[in-house]
N, C-alpha and C positions, 0 to 999 in steps of 0.2 A: 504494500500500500504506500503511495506517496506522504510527503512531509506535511507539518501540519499548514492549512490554509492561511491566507495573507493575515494580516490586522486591517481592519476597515470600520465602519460604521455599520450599525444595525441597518438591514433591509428590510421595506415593508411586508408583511405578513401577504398582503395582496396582489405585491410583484409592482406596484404602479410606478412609472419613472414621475421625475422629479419635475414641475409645471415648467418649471423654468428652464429646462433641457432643449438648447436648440439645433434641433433635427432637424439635417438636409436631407432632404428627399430625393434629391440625385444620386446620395451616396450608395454604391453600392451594396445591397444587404443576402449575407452570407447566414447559413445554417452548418452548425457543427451539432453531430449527435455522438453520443460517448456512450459507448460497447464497455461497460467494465468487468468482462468476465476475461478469463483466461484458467486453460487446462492447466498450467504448471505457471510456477511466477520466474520468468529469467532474472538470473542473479544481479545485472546490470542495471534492471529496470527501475524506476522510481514515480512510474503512473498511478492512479487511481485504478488499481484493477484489482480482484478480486478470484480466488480459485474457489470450486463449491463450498470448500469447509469453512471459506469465512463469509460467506453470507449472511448466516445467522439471520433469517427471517423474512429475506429475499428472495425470488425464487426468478429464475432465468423464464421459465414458460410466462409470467405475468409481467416480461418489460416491456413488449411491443405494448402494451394497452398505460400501465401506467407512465411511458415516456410520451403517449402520444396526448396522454389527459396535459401534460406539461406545454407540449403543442398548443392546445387550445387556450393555453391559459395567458402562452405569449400572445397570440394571436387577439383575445383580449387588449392586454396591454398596448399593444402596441398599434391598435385600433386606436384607440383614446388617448393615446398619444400624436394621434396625426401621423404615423410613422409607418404605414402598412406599406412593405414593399414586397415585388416578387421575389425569389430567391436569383441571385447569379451563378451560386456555389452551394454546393451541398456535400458534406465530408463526415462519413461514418467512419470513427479512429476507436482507437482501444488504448488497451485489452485487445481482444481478439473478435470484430462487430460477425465474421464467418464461423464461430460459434455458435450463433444463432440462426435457427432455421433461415434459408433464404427468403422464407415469405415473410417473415418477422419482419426483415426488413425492408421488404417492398413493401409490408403497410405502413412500417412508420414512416416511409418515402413519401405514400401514397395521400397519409395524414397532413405532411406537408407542405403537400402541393395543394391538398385542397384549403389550409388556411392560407397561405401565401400568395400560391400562384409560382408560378416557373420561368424566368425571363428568356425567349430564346437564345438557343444557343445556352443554355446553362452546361454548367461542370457539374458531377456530379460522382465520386469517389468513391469507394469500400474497402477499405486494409480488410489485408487476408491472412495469415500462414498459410503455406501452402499444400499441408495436409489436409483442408479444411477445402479445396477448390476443386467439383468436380464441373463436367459439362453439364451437368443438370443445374447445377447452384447457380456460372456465371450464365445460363440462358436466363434462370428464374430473374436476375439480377439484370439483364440488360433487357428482357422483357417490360419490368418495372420503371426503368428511366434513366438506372445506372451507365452510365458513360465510359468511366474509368476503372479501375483496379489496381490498387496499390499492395503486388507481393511483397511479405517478409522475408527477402532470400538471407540476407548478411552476410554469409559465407556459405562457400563451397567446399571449405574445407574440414570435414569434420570434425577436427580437433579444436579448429575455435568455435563450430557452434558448440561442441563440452563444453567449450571455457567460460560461454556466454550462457550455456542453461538451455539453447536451441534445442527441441525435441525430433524438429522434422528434419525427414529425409532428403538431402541434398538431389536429388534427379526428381523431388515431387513438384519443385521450383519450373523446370520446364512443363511437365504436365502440366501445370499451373498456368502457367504465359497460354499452353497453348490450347487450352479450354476459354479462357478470355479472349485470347485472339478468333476465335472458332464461333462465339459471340456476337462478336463486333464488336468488342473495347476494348479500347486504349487500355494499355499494358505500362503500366511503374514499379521497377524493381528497386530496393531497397537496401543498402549496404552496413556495416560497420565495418569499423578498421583501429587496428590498434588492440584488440583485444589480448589478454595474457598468451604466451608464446607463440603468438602469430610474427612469425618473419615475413620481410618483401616478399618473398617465395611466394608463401601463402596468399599474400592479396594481390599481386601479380595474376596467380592462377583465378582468386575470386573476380578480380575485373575482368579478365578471357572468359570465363563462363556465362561470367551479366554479358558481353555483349555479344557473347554465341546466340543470348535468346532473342536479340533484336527486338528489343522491348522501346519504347519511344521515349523513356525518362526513365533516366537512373539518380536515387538521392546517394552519397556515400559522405557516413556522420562518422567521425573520432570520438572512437569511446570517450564517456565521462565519467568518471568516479564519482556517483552521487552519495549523500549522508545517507546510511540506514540503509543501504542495501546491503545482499550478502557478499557482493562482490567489495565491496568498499571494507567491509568484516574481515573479511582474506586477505584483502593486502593491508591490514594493520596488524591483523595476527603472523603477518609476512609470509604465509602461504604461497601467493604470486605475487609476480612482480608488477608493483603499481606501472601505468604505460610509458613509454618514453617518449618524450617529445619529441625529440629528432628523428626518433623515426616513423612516428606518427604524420611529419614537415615532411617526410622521406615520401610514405607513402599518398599524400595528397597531392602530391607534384606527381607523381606514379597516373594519378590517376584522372589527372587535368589532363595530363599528355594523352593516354592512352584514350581516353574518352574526344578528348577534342580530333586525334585522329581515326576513328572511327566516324565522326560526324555530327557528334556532339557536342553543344553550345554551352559555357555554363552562364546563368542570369541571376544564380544568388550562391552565397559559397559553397552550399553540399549541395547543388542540385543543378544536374543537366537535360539539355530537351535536345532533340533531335530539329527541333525549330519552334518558332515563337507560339503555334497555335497549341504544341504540346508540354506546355509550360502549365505548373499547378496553378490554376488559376484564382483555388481557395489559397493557399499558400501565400501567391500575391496579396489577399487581400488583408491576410494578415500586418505583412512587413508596409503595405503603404495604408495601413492605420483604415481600413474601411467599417462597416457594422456587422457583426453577427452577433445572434440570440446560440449559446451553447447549452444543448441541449443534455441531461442525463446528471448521475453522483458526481461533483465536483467541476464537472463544464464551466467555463470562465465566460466570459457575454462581454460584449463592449457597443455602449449608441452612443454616438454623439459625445463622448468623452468620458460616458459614463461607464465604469466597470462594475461588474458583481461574478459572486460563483457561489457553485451551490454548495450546499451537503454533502461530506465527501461520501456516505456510506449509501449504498444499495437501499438497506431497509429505511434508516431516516430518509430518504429523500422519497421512498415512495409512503412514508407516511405524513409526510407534508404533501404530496401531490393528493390522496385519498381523499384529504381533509381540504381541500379544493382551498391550500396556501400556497403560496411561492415557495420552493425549493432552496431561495438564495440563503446562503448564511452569510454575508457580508458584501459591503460596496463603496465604493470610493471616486474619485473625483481626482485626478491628478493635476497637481498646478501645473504651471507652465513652462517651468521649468525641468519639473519631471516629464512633461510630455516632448519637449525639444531634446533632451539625451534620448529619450527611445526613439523618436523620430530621425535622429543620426545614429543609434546604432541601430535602427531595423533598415533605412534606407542605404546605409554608406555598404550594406550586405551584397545587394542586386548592383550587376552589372548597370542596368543605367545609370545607376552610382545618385549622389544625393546634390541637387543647387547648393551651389555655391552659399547663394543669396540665402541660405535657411539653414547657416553657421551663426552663432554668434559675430554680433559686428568684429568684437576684441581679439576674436581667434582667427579671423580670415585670413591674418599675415602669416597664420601657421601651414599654409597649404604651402607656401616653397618649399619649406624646408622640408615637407613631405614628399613634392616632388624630388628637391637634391636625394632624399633616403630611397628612392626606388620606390614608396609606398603607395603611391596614386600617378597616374597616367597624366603628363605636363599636355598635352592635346587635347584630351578632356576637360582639363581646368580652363585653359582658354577660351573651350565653348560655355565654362561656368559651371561644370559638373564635378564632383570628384569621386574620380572610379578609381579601385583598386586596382592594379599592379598584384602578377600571381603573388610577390613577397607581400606585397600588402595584404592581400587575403589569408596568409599562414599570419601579418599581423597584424590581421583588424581590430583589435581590443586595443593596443597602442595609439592605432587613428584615430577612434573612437574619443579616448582620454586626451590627446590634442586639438580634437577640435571642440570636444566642451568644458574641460578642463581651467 
């Protein structure tokens, strides 16, 4: 189970947003729905997920109905808010959302297209494992309105998915692609790197296998050592070895190259598309700060500036949904200046890089000496942007602190 929830201010019992919230109704509005179940918990993980034994009062057969009561209740809200938009984006994450019947989740799809509405042309997602993905599940799924499919592959190599707690079988990854492909949707495979005694070797071989399956979008993330996991417990009991950086820098260069010469584009640091149309397009709407209602235990929400999230547990959030309350347990308002550091560190991520002009005045003089370090692209600055440089990208956390620092 994840760490504990933010500190915020009480959320109304009703869900209602605050009178004074000014909602653009151009903005884009995004739906995340959150799967917290999973067969086994990976050692690495640090989500809101949940394996049967800890339920305790939950039951997986009654979440399509009570997530979809949570549906209606946004739907509510944000009626009377003036704010009802169709969806652009639609992304069922985990846990594991192919744990659950595929029809589960074509109705709680089907529940939110009938409160919303669907904007042409939407995206529309479902993380998998890929034990979990036959030709029956991605037909039932792309029947319903599903678009995309984002596999769990990580590795190819055995030994790191042990290291990582991975249960499935490395060649179910291609079945996988090729029941989705068989569908008609768009195909995302899913990497780590870095994991306890994974050498270049190893992710060498795992990048050749992601692009044997000619899949249109590969994300590949650097293991993180989160608090409270068990893999975090191991390398303090010195078990394994915490990862190394350098060769972590090793294999992210590994796999810019390899990826860019196959024909892949990157447009945000862990994530490549084959071209602009097969870019995550919920993902964008993340990093350039748009609206979604999150949906399920613990889903995070953001309008118009406003953040909340819910409940992180299975049983309380469906006995706040029963009781026809709001789910959120806290919410908050970030000034403006907490909102200018996320706005440069989720934009200076994406290749189109972030305006100049939406730096603090007093740090603008910081971008030479960013370009003298190799860290942003001096061609780009000129047209007023600052993009990363691949060293800039191994050190965007550096960029970040100079420009709002």
């Amino acid at each position: 189970m994840a760490g504990p929830l933010p500190l915020g201010d009480p959320a109304p019992s009703d869900g209602r947003l605050p009178p004074d919230l000014a909602i653009d109704a151009s903005v884009p509005f995004s739906a995340y729905v959150h799967i917290p179940f999973c067969r086994v918990r990976c050692g690495y993980c640090d989500f809101n997920t949940y394996t049967s034994g800890e339920l305790r009062g939950a039951r997986q057969e009654d979440y399509a109905d009570t997530l979809s009561a949570e549906i209606s209740l946004a739907r509510r809200v944000l009626s009377e808010a003036g704010a009802l938009r169709p969806m652009d984006t639609v992304f069922f994450g985990g846990g594991t959302p192919t744990l659950l019947p595929a029809g589960d989740l074509a109705r709680m799809l089907e529940r939110a297209v009938d409160a919303f509405g669907m904007a042409d042309g939407a995206e529309v997602t479902v993380e998998a494992n890929p034990d979990t993905v036959t030709p029956a599940v991605a037909r039932t799924l792309a029947e319903a309105g599903v678009t995309r499919l984002s596999i769990g592959m990580q590795s190819a190599v055995p030994h790191v998915l042990a290291a990582l707690d991975r249960t499935h079988q490395p060649e179910n990854v291609r079945t996988a692609v090729e029941a989705a492909k068989d569908a008609g949707l768009a195909v995302s495979v899913d990497l780590i790197y870095g994991a306890p005694g994974e050498s270049l070797a190893d992710w060498e071989a795992s990048l050749d296998d992601a692009l044997s399956l000619e899949s249109d979008h590969i994300s590949a993330y650097a293991l993180i050592i989160e608090d409270g996991t068990k893999l975090a417990r191991q390398i303090r009991r010195g078990e394994v070895p915490r990862p190394d950086d350098d060769l972590q820098a090793d294999m992210y260069e590994l796999a810019d190259a390899r990826l860019a010469g196959a024909g892949f584009e990157w447009y945000e640091l862990s994530n490549w598309a084959r071209s602009d149309d097969q870019r995550s397009r919920h993902n964008l709407a993340y990093w350039r700060g748009n609206d979604w209602w999150g949906f399920g235990p613990g889903a995070h929400s953001h309008v118009a500036g406003l953040r909340w999230w819910n409940v992180k547990h299975p049983a309380a959030y469906a006995q706040r949904v029963a009781a026809s309350e709001s789910p959120a347990a806290g919410t908050e308002r970030p000034d403006a200046k907490a909102h200018l550091l996320e706005r440069v560190l989720l934009e200076s991520r994406l290749a189109e890089g972030l305006a100049i002009a939406d730096i603090p005045v007093q740090n603008r003089d910081r971008v030479a000496g960013l370009i003298a370090d190799g860290l942003i692209e001096g061609a780009a600055a000129l047209r007023g942007r600052v993009r990363l440089t691949l060293r800039g990208r191994l050190l965007a956390d550096a960029v970040v602190r100079a420009l709002t620092g």
